[in-house]
N, C-alpha and C positions, 0 to 999 in steps of 0.2 A: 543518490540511491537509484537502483535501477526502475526500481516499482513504476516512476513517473516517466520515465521513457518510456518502458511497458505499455503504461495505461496512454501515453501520446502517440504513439505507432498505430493502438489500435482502436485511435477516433474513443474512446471511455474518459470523459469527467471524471473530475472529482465528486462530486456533487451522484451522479449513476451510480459509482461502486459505493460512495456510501447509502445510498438509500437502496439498490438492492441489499446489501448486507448487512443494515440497518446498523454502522456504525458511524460516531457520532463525525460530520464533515471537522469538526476543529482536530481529530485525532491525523487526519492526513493533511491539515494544514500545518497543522505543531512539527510532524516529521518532514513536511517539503523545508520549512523555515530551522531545523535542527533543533526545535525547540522541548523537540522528544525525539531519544535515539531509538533505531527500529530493537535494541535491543532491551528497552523499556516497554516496546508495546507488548500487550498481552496473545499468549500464545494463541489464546479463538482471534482474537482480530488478525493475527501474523496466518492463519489457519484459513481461515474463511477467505483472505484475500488471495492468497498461494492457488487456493482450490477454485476461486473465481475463473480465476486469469489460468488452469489447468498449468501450473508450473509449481515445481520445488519449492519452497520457501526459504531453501539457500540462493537461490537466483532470484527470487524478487526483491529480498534485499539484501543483495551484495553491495558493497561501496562501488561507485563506478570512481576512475581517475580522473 
C-alpha cells in the first residue's frame, strides 16, 4: 500500500499520524500486516489520513506492485 512509503519518504511514524489523528496505532498496524484491507477501513480514518498527508485518498491507498 502506498500510504507507508508515503509516510517513510516523509520521515512520519506510525505512532505521529496516529496520535496527531487520534486513530488507534493497531489500525495501521492491521493494514501494514494485511490484516485489514484499506477498503475495510473507515471512510474518517481513510479521510483524515488522505487530508493529513494533503493527497487524494485514491493515492494513498493504491496497491503498489
Amino acid at each position: 500500500m502506498k500510504l507507508f512509503k508515503i509516510l517513510e519518504e516523509r520521515g512520519i511514524s506510525n505512532y505521529r499520524i496516529c496520535k496527531d489523528l487520534n486513530i488507534p496505532e493497531s489500525t495501521l498496524s492491521r493494514l501494514k500486516s494485511n490484516k485489514l484491507k484499506a477498503g475495510n477501513l473507515t471512510l474518517d480514518n481513510a479521510y483524515k489520513i488522505a487530508f493529513y498527508l494533503d493527497l487524494p485518498i485514491e493515492e494513498v491507498f493504491i496497491k503498489e506492485d
